[in-house]
C-alpha positions, 0 to 999 in steps of 0.5 A: 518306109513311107508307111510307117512315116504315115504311121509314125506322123499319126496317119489314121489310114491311106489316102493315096497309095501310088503303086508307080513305084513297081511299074517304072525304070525297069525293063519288065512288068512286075508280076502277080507275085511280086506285087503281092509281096510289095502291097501286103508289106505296106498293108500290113504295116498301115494295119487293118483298122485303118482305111487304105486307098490305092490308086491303080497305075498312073502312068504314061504323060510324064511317067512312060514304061519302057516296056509298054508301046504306046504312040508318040504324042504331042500332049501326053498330059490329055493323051494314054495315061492313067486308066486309059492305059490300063484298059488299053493294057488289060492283062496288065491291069487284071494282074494289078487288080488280082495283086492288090485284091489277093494282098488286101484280104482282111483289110479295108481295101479301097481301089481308085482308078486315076485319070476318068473322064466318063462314066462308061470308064468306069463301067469298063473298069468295074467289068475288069473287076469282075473278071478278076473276082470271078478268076480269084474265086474259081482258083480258090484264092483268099481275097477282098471280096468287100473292097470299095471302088472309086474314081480320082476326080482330076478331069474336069468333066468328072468333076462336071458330072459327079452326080452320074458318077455317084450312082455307080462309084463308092467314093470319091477322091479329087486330085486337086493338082491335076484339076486345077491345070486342067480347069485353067488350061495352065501346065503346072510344070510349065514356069510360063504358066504355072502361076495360073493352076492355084487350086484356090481358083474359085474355078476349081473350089465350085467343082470342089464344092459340087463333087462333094455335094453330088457324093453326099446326096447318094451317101458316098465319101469324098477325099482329097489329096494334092497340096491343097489338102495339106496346106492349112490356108485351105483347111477352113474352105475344105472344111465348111465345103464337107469334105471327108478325108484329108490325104496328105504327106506324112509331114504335114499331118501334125500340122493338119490335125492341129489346124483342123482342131482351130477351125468349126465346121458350123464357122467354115461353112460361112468362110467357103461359101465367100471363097467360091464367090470371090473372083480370083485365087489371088482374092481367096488368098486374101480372104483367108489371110484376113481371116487368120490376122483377126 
């Protein structure tokens, strides 16, 4: 249902498919087959022009699995979660991985595991892949042997150190709500503190801006989902800072693609380059306001 609302909103491809959807409030794991069946639905309705990012499993933090024992912690927001769990869990994550590789034969397929804060994750995750290339093959299974694989840049330590991770990952895509809690040390499900993880904190806008350029000088995409990437005060500093894709809630494409159609790339650049230099979101809100009442 919510692929063909993206369809129908003008979506040209996925950004960010979250399979949690299959994994929670049951008592077991969905298995290989019955994932197969729930992705290739929603792939075949997205069509197979269009691109179509998968996040693998985020779960654990404020999303646990009955049937997965993990320890009790006192922060689970920087605990076992993501794709931490899935490589404490492999065979778990190889029944995923073999699922969404099997369902995406034919399609543009693009993996991204949630949750990375080093390289060597991802290099453990990769050999995961591997393993599950090789089984799908030797058990003659039709697959995506062509499928990208990347990282959500939600840690700041990712972020950090992009460069590296550009040389092994095909893409990026950088989770703005989990970065900015992250970078402001602010819980943005905390009513305390949650005035303080604004995504337009030149904090997180220079990691923005410094992803995108370690992508670039390798040749590889970086998009970018959360609010930030459906809320039209930013499009002109997501813009001008290069960005590639914009991920975005069906309801806000209409409104993202007119406010995209308003704004130069060659204008945006000059309006990015002031946000990062600002001191506060408080007086990047106000650049941009500013902007909008000339």
């Amino acid at each position: 249902a919510d692929a063909q609302e993206a369809m129908r909103s003008g979506a040209e491809g996925v950004g960010l498919l979250r399979t949690e959807f299959l994994f929670l409030d049951r008592a077991t794991a969905p298995d290989e087959e019955e994932q197969v069946q729930a992705y290739s639905g929603i792939f075949s309705t997205i069509g197979s022009s269009k691109p179509i990012v998968v996040r693998t499993l985020d779960i654990g933090g404020d999303k646990p699995a009955s049937y997965l024992t993990v320890p009790r912690e006192n922060n689970p927001f920087l605990g076992l979660r993501g794709l931490r769990l899935s490589l404490r869990f492999p065979d778990l994550f190889e029944t995923q991985l073999r699922s969404l590789l099997r369902a995406g034969a034919g399609y543009d397929l693009r993996i991204m595991f949630p949750m990375v804060s080093t390289v060597e994750e991802f290099l453990q995750a990769q050999s995961v892949v591997e393993r599950c290339l090789q089984a799908l093959a030797a058990a003659g299974q039709n697959y995506n042997d062509r499928c990208q694989f990347g990282i959500m840049v939600e840690v700041p330590s990712a972020a950090v150190t992009a460069r590296a991770f550009a040389e092994c990952v095909d893409f990026f895509s950088i989770g703005t709500n989990d970065l900015s809690q992250y970078t402001l040390a602010a819980e943005r499900t905390s009513a305390e503190v949650a005035y303080l993880a604004d995504p337009l904190h030149p904090a997180v806008l220079q990691l923005i801006d410094h992803v995108i350029q370690a992508a670039h000088a390798k040749g590889k995409w970086v998009g970018l989902c959360g609010e930030l990437a459906g809320d039209p005060v930013a499009t002109p500093i997501l813009l001008g800072l290069g960005l590639d894709e914009f991920s975005a809630s069906p309801r806000s494409i209409p409104v993202l693609k007119q406010t995209i159609r308003q704004h130069s790339v060659h204008a945006s650049v000059a309006i990015s380059q002031r946000s990062l230099e600002l001191a506060n979101a408080k007086e990047v809100r106000a650049y941009l306001q500013s902007i909008t009442d000339q």
